[in-house]
GUTOR-881489 format. One record per atom (N, C-alpha, C): z, x negated, y; atom name; residue in one letter. Coordinates in steps of 0.2 Angstrom, whole numbers. Example, Ala and Ser with C-alpha at 12.3 -4.5 7.8 and 13.67 -1.06 7.14 Angstrom:
<recs>
((39, -66, -28), N, A)
((39, -62, -22), CA, A)
((39, -66, -16), C, A)
((35, -64, -11), N, S)
((36, -68, -5), CA, S)
((39, -64, 0), C, S)
</recs>
This chain:
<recs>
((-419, -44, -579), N, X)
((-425, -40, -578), CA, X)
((-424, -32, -577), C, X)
((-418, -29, -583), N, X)
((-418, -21, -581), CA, X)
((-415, -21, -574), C, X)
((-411, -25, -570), N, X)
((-407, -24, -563), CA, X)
((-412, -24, -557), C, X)
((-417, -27, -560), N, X)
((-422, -25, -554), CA, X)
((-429, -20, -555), C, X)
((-429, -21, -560), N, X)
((-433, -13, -564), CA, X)
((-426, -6, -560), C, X)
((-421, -7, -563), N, X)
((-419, -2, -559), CA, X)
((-419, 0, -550), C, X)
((-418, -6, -549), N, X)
((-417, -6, -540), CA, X)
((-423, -6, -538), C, X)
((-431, -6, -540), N, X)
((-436, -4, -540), CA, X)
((-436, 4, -541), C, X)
((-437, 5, -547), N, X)
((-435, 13, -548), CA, X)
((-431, 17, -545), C, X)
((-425, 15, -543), N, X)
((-419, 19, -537), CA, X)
((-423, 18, -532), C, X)
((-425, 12, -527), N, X)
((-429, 13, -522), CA, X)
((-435, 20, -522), C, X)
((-440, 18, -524), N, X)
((-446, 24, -527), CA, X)
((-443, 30, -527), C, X)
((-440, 30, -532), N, X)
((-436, 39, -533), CA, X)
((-432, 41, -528), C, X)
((-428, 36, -522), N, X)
((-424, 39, -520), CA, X)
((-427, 41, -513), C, X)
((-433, 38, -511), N, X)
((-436, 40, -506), CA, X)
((-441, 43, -505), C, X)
((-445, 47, -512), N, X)
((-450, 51, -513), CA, X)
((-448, 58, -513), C, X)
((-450, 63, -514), N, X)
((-451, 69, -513), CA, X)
((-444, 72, -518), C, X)
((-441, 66, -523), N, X)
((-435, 70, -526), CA, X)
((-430, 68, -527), C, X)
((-430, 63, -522), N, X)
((-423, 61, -513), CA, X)
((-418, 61, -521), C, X)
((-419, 57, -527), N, X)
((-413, 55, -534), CA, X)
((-416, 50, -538), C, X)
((-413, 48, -539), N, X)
((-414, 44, -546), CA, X)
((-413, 49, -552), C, X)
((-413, 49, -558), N, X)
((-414, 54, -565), CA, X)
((-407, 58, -566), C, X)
((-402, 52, -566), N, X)
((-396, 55, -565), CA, X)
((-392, 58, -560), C, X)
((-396, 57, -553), N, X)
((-391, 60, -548), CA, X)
((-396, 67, -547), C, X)
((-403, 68, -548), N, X)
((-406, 74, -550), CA, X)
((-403, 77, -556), C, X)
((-401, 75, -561), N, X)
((-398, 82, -566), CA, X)
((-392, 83, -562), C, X)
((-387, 81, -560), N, X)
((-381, 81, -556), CA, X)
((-381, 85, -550), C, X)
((-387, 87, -549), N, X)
((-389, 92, -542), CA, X)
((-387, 85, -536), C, X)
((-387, 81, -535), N, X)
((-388, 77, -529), CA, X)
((-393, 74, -526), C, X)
((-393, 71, -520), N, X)
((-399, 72, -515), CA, X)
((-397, 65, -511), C, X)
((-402, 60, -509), N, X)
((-402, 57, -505), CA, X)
((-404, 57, -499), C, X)
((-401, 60, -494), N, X)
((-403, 59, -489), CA, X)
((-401, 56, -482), C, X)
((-405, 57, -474), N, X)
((-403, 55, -469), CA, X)
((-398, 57, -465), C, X)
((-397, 55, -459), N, X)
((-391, 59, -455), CA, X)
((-393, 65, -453), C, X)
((-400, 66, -453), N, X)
((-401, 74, -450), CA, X)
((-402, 78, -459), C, X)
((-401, 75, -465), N, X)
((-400, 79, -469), CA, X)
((-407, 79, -472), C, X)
((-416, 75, -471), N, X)
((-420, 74, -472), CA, X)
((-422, 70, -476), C, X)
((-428, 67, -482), N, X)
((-429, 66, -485), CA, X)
((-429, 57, -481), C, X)
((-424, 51, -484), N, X)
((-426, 46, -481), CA, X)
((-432, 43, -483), C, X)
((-435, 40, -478), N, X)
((-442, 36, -479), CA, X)
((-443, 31, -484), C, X)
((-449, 25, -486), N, X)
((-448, 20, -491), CA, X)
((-443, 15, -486), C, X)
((-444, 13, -480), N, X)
((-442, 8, -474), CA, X)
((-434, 8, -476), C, X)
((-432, 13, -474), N, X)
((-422, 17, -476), CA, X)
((-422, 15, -483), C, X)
((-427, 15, -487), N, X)
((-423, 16, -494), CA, X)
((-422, 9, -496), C, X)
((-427, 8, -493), N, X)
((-425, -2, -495), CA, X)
((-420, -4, -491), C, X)
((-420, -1, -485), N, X)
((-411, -4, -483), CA, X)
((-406, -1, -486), C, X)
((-410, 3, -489), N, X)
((-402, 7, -494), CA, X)
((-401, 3, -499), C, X)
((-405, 1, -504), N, X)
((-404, -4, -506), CA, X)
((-403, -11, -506), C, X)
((-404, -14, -503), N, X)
((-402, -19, -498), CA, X)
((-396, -21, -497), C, X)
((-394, -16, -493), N, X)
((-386, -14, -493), CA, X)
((-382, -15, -498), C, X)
((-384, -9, -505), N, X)
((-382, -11, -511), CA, X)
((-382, -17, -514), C, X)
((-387, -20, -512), N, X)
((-385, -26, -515), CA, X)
((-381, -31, -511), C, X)
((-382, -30, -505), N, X)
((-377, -34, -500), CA, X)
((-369, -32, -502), C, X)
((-367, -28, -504), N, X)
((-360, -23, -505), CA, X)
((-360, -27, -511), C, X)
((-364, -29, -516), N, X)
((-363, -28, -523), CA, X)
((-358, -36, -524), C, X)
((-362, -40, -523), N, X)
((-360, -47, -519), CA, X)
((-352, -46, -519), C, X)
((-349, -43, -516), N, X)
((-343, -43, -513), CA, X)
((-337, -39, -518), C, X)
((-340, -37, -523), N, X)
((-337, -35, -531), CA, X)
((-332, -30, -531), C, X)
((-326, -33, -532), N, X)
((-319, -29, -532), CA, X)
((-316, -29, -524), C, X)
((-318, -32, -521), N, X)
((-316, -32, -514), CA, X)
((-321, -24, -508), C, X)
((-327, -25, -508), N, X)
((-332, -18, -509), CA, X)
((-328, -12, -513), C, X)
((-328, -12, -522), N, X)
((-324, -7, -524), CA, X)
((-317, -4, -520), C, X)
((-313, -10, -520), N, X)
((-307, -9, -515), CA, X)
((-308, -5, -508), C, X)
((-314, -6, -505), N, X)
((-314, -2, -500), CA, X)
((-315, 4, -500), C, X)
((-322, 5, -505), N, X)
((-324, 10, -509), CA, X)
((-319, 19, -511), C, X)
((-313, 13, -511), N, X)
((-310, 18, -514), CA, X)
((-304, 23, -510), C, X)
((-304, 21, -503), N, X)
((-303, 23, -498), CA, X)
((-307, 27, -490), C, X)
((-313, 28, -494), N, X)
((-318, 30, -490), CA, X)
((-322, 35, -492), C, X)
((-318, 38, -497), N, X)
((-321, 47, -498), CA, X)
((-327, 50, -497), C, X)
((-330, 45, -503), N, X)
((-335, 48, -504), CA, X)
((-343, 46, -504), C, X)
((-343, 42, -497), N, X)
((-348, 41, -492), CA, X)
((-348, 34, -493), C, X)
((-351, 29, -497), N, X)
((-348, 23, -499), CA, X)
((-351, 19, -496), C, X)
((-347, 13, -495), N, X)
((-349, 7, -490), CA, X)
((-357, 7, -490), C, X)
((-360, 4, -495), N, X)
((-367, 3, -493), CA, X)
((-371, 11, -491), C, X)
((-370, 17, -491), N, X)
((-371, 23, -488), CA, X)
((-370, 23, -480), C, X)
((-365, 20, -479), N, X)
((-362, 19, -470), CA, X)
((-367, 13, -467), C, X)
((-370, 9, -472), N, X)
((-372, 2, -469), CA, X)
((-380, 5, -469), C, X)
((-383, 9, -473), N, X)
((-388, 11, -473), CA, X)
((-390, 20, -467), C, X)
((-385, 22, -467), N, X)
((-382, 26, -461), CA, X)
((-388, 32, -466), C, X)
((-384, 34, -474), N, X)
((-390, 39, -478), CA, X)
((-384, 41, -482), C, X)
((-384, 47, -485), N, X)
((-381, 52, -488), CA, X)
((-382, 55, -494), C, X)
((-377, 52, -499), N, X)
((-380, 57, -503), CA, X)
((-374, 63, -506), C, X)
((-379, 70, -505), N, X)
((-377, 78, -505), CA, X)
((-376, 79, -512), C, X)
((-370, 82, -513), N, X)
((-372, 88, -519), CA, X)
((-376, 97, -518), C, X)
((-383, 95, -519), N, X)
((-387, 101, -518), CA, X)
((-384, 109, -519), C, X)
((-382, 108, -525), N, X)
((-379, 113, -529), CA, X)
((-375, 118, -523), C, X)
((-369, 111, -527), N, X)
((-362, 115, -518), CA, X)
((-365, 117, -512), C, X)
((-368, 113, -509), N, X)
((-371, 115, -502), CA, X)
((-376, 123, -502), C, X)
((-378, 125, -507), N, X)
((-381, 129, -508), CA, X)
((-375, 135, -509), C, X)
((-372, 135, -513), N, X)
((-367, 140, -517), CA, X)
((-362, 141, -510), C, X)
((-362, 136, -505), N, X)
((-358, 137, -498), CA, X)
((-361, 142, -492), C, X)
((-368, 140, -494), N, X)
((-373, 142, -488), CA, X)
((-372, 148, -488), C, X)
((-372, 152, -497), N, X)
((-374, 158, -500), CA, X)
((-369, 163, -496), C, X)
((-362, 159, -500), N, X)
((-355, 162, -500), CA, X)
((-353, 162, -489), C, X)
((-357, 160, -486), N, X)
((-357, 159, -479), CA, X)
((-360, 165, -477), C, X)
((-368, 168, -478), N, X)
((-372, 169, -476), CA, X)
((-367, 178, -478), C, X)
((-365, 178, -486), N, X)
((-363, 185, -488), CA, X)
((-354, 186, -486), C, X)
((-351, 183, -483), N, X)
((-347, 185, -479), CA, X)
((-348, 187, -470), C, X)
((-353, 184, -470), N, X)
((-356, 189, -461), CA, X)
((-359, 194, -462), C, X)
</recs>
């Protein structure tokens, strides 16, 4: 019951206005699309989806996982991204005050 209480919850939270679940919001991360926007509820369900399609596939998934820097399989199959706000900020800053 909490596996799908979560993946209900991940859904909702990942696709509303605070593009995280609890933990990837303290961590300064962001869910997002390939233009770098809020994905919809439609993307988030295939986000999940995904996830659970990948999940199925266990240490074989992991293994791939771990060759894939970063952007993990079910992110590629969902074609969504998740950013570290924080970093992407502190680069923008440190870009803008070098020109």
């Amino acid at each position: 019951m909490c596996v799908f209480a979560y993946l209900f919850f991940a859904w909702i939270l990942e696709s509303s206005r605070f593009q995280a679940t609890p933990g990837k919001h303290l961590m300064g991360y962001r869910v997002t699309n390939r233009a770098f926007k809020r994905i919809g509820y439609g993307h988030g369900l295939w986000r999940i989806g995904s996830f659970i399609l990948t999940t199925v596939f266990g240490k074989f998934t992991w293994f791939i996982n771990c060759f894939l820097g970063g952007n993990l399989l079910h992110d590629r199959l969902s074609r969504s991204h998740v950013i570290n706000m924080r970093k992407s900020r502190e680069e923008h800053m440190r870009r803008l005050n070098s020109n």
